[in-house]
C-alpha positions as CSV (number, residue, x, y, z in Angstrom):
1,X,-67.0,-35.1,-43.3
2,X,-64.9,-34.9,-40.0
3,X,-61.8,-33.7,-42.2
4,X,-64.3,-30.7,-43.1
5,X,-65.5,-30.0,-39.8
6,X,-61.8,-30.1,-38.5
7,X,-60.9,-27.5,-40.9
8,X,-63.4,-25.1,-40.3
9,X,-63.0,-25.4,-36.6
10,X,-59.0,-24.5,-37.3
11,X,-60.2,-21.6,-39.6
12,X,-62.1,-20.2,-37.2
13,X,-59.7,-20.6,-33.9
14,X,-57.0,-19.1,-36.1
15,X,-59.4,-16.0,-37.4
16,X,-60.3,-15.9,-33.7
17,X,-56.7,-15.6,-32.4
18,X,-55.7,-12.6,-35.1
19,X,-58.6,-10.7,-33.9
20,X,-57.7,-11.0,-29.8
21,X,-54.0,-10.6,-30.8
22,X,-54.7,-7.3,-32.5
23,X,-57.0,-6.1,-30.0
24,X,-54.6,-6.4,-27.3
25,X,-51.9,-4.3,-29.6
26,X,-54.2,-1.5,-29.8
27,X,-55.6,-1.2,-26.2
28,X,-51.9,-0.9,-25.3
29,X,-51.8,-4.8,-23.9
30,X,-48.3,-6.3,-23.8
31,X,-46.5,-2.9,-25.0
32,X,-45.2,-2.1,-20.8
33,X,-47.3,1.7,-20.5
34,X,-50.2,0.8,-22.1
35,X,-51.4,-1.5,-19.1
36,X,-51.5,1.3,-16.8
37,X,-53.6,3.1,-19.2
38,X,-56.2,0.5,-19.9
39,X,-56.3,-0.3,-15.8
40,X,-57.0,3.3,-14.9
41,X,-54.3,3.8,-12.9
42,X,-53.3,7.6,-12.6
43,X,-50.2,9.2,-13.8
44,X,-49.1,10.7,-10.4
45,X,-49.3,7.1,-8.8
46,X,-46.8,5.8,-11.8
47,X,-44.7,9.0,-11.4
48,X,-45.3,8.3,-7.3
49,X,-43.5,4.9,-8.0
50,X,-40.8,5.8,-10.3
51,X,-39.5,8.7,-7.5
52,X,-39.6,5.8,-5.0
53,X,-37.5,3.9,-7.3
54,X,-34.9,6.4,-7.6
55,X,-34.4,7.4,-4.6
56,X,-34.2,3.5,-3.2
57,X,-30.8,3.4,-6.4
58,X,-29.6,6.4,-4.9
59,X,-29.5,5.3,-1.1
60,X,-28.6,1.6,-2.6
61,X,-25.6,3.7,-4.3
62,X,-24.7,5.9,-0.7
63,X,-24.6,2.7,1.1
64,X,-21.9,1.6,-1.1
65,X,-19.8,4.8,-1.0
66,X,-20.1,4.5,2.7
67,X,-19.2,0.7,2.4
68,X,-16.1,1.6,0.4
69,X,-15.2,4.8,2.5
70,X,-15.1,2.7,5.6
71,X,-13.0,0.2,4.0
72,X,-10.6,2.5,2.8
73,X,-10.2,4.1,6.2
74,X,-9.7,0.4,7.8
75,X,-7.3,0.0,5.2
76,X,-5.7,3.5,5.9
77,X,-5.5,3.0,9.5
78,X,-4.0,-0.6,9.0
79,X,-1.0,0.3,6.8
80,X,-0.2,3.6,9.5
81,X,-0.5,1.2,12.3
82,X,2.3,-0.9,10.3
83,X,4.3,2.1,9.9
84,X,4.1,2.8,13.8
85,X,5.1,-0.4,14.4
86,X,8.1,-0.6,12.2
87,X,9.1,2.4,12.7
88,X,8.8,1.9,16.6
89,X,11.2,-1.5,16.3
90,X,14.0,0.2,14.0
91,X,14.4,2.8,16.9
92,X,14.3,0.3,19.8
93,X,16.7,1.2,22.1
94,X,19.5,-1.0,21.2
95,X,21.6,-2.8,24.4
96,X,24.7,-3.8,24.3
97,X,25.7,-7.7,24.7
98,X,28.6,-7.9,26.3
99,X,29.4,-10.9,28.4
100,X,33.2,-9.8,29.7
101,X,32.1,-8.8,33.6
102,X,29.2,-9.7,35.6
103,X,28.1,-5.9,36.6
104,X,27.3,-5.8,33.1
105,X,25.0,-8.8,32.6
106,X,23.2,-8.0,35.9
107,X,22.4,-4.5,34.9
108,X,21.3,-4.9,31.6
109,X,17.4,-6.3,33.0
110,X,17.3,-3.8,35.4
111,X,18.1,-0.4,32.6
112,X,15.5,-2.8,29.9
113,X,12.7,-3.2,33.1
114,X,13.5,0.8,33.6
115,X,13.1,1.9,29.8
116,X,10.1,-0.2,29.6
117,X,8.6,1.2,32.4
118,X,9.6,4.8,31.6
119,X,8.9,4.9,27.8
120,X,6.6,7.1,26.3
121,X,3.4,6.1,24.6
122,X,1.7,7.7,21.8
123,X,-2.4,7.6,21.4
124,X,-3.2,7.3,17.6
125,X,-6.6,8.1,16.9
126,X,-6.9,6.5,13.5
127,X,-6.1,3.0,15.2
128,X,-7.9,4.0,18.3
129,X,-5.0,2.7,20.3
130,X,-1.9,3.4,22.5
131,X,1.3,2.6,20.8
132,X,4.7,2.6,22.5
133,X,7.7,5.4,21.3
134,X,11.3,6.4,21.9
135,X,11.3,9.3,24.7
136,X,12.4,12.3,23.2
137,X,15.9,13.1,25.2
């Protein structure tokens, strides 16, 4: 008797279940637009929502052009402020070493103190600093 009253109660829960499951397919339940329909939620809202949407990707994808424009400007600013700099020490003024008198080791700091004081600098904008040149003669 309980085996029989076990198996109806299956049937019916089963029956019951295909009926809900099919109701929900066609009211548009689980199919993504269909719940805005059956909630009564206008179409200019939804379109509303979608603009907002796309215009939060684009600013997301701006910000990373900007990101990656200001990195390549660091960048670009880095490598010319290494070419400043070497090109700067391979046109040092050179001095001469020569140790034969004493007039000549004695004057050496003073014409090194004088070129340092008297060199030229050079303002580059895309490091925003002051780097030190050769004097044009």
């Amino acid at each position: 008797m309980t085996t029989k009253l076990f198996a109806a109660l299956a049937a019916s829960l089963i029956a019951g279940s295909l009926a809900l499951t099919t109701a929900a397919e066609a009211g548009g339940c689980g199919g993504g637009g269909g719940y805005y329909r059956s909630s009564g939620v206008s179409q200019s809202l939804i379109a509303r929502k979608q603009a907002i949407a796309a215009a939060q990707r684009r600013q997301a994808i701006a910000a990373q052009k900007a990101q990656a424009a200001k990195a390549a400007k660091i960048a670009a600013a880095k490598a010319e402020k290494a070419e400043v700099e070497k090109v700067a020490a391979t046109e040092a003024p050179k001095t001469e070493t020569s140790t034969t008198t004493a007039e000549a080791t004695e004057t050496k700091p003073e014409t090194t103190v004088a070129t340092a004081e008297t060199g030229c600098k050079k303002f580059v904008p895309a490091i925003g600093s002051t780097v030190s040149v050769e004097c044009p003669q």
